[in-house]
VOFIVEX-805201 format. One line per 4 residues: their letters; for each residue x, y, z of C-alpha. Coordinates in pm, 1 decimal. Layout:
BEGIN
A	X Y Z; ...
//
This chain:
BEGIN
XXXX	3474.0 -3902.7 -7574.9; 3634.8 -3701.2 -7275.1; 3606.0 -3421.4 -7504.9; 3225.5 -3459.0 -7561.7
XXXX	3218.2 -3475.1 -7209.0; 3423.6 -3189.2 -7074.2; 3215.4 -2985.3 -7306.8; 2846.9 -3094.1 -7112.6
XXXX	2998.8 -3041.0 -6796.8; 3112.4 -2677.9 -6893.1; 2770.1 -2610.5 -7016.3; 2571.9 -2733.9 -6711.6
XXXX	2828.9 -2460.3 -6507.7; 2706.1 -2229.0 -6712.3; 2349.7 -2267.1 -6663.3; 2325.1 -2342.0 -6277.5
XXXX	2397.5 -1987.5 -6188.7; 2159.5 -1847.8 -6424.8; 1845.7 -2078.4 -6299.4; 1983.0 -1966.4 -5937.5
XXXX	1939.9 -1635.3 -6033.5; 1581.5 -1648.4 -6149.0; 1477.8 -1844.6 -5858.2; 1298.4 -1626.6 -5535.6
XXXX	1534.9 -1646.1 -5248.3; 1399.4 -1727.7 -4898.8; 1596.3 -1505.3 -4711.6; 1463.3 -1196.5 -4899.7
XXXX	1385.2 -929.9 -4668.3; 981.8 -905.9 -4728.4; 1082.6 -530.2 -4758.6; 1284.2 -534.6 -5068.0
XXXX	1257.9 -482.4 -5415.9; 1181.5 -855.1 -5588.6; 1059.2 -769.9 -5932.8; 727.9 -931.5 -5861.4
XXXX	457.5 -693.2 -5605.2; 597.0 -637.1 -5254.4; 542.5 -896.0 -5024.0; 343.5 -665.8 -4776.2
XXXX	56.0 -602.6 -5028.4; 44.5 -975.4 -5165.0; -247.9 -1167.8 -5061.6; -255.9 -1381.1 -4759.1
XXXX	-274.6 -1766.7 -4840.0; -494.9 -1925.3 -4612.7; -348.7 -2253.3 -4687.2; -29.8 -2161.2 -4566.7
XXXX	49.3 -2156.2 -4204.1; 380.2 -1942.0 -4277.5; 181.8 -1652.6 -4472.1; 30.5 -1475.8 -4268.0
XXXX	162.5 -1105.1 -4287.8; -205.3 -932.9 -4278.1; -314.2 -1080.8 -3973.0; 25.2 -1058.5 -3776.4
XXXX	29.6 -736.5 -3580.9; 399.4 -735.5 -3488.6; 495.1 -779.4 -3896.0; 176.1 -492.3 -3923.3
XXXX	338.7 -260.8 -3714.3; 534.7 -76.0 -4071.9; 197.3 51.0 -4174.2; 135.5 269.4 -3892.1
XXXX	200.2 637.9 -3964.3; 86.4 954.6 -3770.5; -156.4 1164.6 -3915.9; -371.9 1499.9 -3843.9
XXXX	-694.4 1520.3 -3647.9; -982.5 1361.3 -3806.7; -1217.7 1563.8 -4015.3; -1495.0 1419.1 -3787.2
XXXX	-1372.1 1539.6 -3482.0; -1278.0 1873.0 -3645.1; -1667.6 1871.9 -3701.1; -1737.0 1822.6 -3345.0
XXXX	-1489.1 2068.4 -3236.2; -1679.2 2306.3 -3439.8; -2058.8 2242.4 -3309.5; -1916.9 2278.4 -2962.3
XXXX	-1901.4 2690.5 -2956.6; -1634.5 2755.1 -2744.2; -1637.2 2463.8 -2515.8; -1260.0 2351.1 -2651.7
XXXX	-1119.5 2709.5 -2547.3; -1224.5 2638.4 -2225.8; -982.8 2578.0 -1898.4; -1202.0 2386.8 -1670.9
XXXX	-1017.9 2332.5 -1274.0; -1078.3 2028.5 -1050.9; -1083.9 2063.1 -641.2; -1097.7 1712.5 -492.4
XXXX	-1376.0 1705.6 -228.1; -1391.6 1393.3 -120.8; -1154.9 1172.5 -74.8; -934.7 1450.7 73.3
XXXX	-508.3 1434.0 33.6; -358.7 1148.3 308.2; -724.4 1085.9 390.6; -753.8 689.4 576.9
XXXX	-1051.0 583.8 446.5; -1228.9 279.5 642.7; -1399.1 0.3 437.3; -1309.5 -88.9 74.4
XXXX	-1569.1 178.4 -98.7; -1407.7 500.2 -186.1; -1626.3 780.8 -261.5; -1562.9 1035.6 -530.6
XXXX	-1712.1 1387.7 -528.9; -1529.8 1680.8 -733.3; -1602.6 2044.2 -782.0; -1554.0 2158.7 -1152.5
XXXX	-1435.5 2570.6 -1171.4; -1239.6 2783.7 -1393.4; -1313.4 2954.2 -1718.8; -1578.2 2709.2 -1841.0
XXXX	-1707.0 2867.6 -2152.4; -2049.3 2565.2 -2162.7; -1798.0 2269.9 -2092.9; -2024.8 2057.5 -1861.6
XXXX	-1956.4 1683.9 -1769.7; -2262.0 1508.9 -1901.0; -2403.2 1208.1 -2146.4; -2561.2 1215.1 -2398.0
XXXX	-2838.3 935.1 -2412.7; -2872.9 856.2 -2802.1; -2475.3 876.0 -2853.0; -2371.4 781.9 -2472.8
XXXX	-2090.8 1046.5 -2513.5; -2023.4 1372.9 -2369.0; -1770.3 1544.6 -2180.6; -1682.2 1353.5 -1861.8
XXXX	-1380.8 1340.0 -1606.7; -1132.6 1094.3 -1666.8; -1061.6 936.8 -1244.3; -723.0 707.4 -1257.6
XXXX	-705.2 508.5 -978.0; -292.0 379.5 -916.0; -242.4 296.5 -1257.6; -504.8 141.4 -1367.2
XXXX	-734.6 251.1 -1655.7; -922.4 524.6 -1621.4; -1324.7 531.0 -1506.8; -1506.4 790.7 -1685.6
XXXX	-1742.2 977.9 -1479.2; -2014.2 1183.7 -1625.2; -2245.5 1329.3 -1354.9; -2100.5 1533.6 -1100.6
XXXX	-2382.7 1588.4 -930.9; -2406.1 1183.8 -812.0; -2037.9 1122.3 -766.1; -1811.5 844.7 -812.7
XXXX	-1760.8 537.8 -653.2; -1451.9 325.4 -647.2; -1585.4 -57.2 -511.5; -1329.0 -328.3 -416.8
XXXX	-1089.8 -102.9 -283.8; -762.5 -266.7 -154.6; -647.9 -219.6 192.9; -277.4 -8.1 164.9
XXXX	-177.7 321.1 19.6; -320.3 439.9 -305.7; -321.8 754.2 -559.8; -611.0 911.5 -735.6
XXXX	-533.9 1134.0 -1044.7; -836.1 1282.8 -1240.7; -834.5 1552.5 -1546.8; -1122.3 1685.7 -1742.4
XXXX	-1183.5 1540.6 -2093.1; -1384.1 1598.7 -2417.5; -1619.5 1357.4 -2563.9; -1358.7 1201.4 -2759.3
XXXX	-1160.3 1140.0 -2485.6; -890.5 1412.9 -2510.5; -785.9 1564.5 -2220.9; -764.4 1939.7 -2141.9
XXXX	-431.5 2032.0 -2049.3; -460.5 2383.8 -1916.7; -309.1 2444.6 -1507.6; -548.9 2360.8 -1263.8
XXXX	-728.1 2085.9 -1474.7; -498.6 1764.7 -1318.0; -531.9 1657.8 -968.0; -381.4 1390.3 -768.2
XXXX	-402.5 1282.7 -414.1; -294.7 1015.0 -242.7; -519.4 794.3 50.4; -498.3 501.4 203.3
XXXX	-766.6 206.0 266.5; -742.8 39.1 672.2; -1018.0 -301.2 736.6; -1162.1 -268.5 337.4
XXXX	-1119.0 -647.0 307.0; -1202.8 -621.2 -31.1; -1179.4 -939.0 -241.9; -1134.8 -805.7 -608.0
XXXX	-1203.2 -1135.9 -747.1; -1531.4 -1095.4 -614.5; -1831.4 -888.9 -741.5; -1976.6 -663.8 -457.3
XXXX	-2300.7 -797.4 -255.0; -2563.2 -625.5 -58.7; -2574.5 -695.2 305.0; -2873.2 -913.0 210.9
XXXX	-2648.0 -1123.1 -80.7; -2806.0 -953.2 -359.6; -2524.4 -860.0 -630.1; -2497.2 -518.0 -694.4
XXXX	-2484.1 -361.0 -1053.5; -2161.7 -123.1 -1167.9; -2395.9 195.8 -1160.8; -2614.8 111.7 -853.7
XXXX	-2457.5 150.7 -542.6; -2817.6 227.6 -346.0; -3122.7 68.6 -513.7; -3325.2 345.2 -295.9
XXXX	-3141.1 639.9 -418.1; -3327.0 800.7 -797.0; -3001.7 954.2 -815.3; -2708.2 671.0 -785.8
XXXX	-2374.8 763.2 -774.4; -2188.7 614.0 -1055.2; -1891.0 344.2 -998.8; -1710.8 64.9 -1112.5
XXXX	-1546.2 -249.3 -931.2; -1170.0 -218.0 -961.7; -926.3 -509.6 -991.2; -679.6 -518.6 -712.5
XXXX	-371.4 -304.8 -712.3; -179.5 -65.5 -514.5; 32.7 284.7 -574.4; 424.3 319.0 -572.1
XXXX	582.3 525.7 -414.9; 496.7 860.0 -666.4; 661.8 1195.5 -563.3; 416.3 1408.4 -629.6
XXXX	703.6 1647.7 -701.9; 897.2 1475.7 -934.6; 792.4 1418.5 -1328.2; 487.9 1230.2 -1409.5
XXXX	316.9 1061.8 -1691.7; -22.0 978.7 -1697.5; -142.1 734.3 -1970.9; -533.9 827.4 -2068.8
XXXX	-562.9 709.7 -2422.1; -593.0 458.0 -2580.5; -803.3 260.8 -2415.2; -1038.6 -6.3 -2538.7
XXXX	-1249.1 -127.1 -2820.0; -1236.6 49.4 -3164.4; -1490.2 -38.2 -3433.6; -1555.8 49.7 -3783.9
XXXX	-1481.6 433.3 -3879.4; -1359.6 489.2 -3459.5; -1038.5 227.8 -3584.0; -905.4 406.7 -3900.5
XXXX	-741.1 684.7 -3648.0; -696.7 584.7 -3282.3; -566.1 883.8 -3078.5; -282.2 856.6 -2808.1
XXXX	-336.7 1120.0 -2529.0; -176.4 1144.4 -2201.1; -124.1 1434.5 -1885.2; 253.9 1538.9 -1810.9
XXXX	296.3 1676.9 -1487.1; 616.4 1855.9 -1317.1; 812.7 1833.7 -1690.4; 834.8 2019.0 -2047.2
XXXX	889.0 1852.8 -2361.4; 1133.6 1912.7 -2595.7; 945.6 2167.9 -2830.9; 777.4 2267.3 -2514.6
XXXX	1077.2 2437.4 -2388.6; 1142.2 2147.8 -2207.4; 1379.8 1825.5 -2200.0; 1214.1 1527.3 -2176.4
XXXX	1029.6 1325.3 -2405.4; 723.6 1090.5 -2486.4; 875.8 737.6 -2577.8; 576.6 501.9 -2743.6
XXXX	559.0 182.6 -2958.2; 286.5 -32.6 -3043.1; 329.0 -365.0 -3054.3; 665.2 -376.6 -2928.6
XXXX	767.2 -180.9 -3267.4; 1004.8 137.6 -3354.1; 1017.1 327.3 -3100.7; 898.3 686.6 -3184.0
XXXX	855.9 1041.7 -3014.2; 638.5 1292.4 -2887.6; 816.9 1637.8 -2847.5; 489.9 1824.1 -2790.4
XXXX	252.2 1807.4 -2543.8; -59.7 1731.0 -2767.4; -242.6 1424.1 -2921.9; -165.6 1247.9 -3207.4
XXXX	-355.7 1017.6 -3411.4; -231.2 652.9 -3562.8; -402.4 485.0 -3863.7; -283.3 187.0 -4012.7
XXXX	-427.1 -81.6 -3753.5; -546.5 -420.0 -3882.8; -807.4 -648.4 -3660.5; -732.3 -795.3 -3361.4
XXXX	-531.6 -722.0 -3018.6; -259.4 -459.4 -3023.7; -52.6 -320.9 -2730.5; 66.1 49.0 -2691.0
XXXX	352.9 202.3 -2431.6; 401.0 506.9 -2296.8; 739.9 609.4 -2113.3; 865.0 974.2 -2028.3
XXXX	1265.1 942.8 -2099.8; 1483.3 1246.4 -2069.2; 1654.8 1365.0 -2384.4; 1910.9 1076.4 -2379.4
XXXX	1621.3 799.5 -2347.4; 1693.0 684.1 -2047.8; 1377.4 641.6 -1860.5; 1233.7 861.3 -1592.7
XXXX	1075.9 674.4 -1308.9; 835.6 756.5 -1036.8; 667.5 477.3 -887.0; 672.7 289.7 -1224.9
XXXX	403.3 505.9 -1373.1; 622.2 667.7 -1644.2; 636.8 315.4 -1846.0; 261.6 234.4 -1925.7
XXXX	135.1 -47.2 -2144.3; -237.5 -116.7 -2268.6; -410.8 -353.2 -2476.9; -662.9 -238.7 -2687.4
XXXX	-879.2 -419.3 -2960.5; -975.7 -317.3 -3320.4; -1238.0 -444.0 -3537.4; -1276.2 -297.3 -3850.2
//
């Protein structure tokens, strides 16, 4: 009998490890090599509050991948002539550098020079796009502004010192990066008493709209009520990053390659001739590079809310700072 049953417990040994075996482990990294399809292309159970990698834009963030300049706007660089050859210049003419400017309205004119070959800020009214001027107030998003001939208005102003930074752009939204294109100035606001978390009234109470500053004007300057904020202390002097794109909503065939675009100022990057470089993530993922001073598109995004940084770091990674503009984050939203 203790035979018999020495001789069952040596064969039950012998088959644990090999059902142990066949069973999925838990701790698998999703990544690796199962047997069965990788976990990344399985489908999503919608039963299960633990599956859930297709929807997830942090566990998303492997799929994105660089890739070259969509065909589409390769077609509108090509019905443009010359226009992208171009090396439009921007002279602030109102507000003017160190300008105090009294009450919380801040009015925007620029003149637009250089070797213009047709570029002209305008919009078109059946695809509302055209080329336009990008105007960054602090570090906040930029305003696009599309008729020179009106100006610009900045409503809501804070009282304090601020810095305006503007750069000609294609309809697309990149930038053009040729010397004389980026300007910044800084001004300050005295008695604005702006309340940001209000919308802007008429003397009479009447709200006003986002594009109407003067109901009696056929030609109204165009604007936008800005949320609260003030500048740090930039050195105009000293390296700068600008963060211009992306910036957003992206829908349908406008989300299967978002560009990231941006203005350096006062540095070279590292294929540039230079040493610094562009540091960037999206959604708090691998950090990667940008050694040239161009755009690049991403594809790869998924629905839903995804966040993208921008740093300048020298070519050890530590971060450059000036002001706290050379670390940029922005939310953006895709719908596909």
């Amino acid at each position: 009998m203790k035979t018999a049953k020495f001789f069952i417990l040596l064969i039950a040994l012998a088959v644990f490890p090999a059902c142990s075996a066949i069973e999925p482990s838990h701790n698998m990294n999703p990544g690796g090599h199962t047997g069965e399809k990788n976990i990344r292309d399985a489908p999503v159970n919608p039963h299960d509050p633990e599956d859930k990698h297709t929807t997830d834009n942090h566990s998303a963030e492997h799929s994105f991948s660089e890739i070259e300049r969509p065909q589409k706007i390769k077609d509108m660089m090509a019905s443009r002539g010359e226009q992208d050859t171009a090396n439009p210049t921007l002279k602030f003419i109102e507000p003017t550098d160190s300008a105090t400017v009294n009450g919380s309205t801040i009015k925007v004119r620029l003149e637009l020079g250089g070797d213009l070959k047709g570029y002209k800020p305008m919009k078109d009214p059946q695809t509302q796009m055209g080329n336009h001027i990008h105007i960054i107030l602090d570090n906040q998003p930029y305003e696009a502004h599309y008729n020179l001939d009106t100006g610009f208005e900045l409503r809501n102003v804070a009282d304090g010192e601020h810095t305006l930074r503007v750069f000609p752009s294609r309809p697309w939204h990149e930038s053009y990066k040729n010397n004389g294109a980026f300007q910044m100035i800084r001004f300050a606001v005295k008695n604005g008493g702006a309340d940001a978390t209000k919308p802007v009234t008429t003397n009479s109470g009447q709200q006003m709209s986002n594009v109407n500053a003067n109901a009696n004007t056929s030609a109204a300057p165009e604007g936008k009520e800005m949320a609260n904020s003030k500048a740090g202390a930039i050195d105009m002097n000293k390296p700068l990053l600008t963060y211009s794109r992306p910036k957003g909503e992206y829908k349908s065939a406008d989300a299967e390659a978002v560009m990231i675009d941006f203005w350096l100022s006062n540095a070279k990057l590292a294929d540039d001739g230079g040493e610094y470089r562009v540091r960037y993530s999206v959604d708090n993922g691998e950090a990667k590079f940008i050694d040239k001073w161009q755009p690049i598109w991403e594809s790869g995004w998924v629905d839903g809310k995804h966040s993208i940084k921008l740093e300048l770091v020298d070519k050890n990674g530590n971060l450059i700072d000036n002001g706290g503009y050379n670390s940029t984050t922005r939310e953006i939203t895709v719908t596909r």
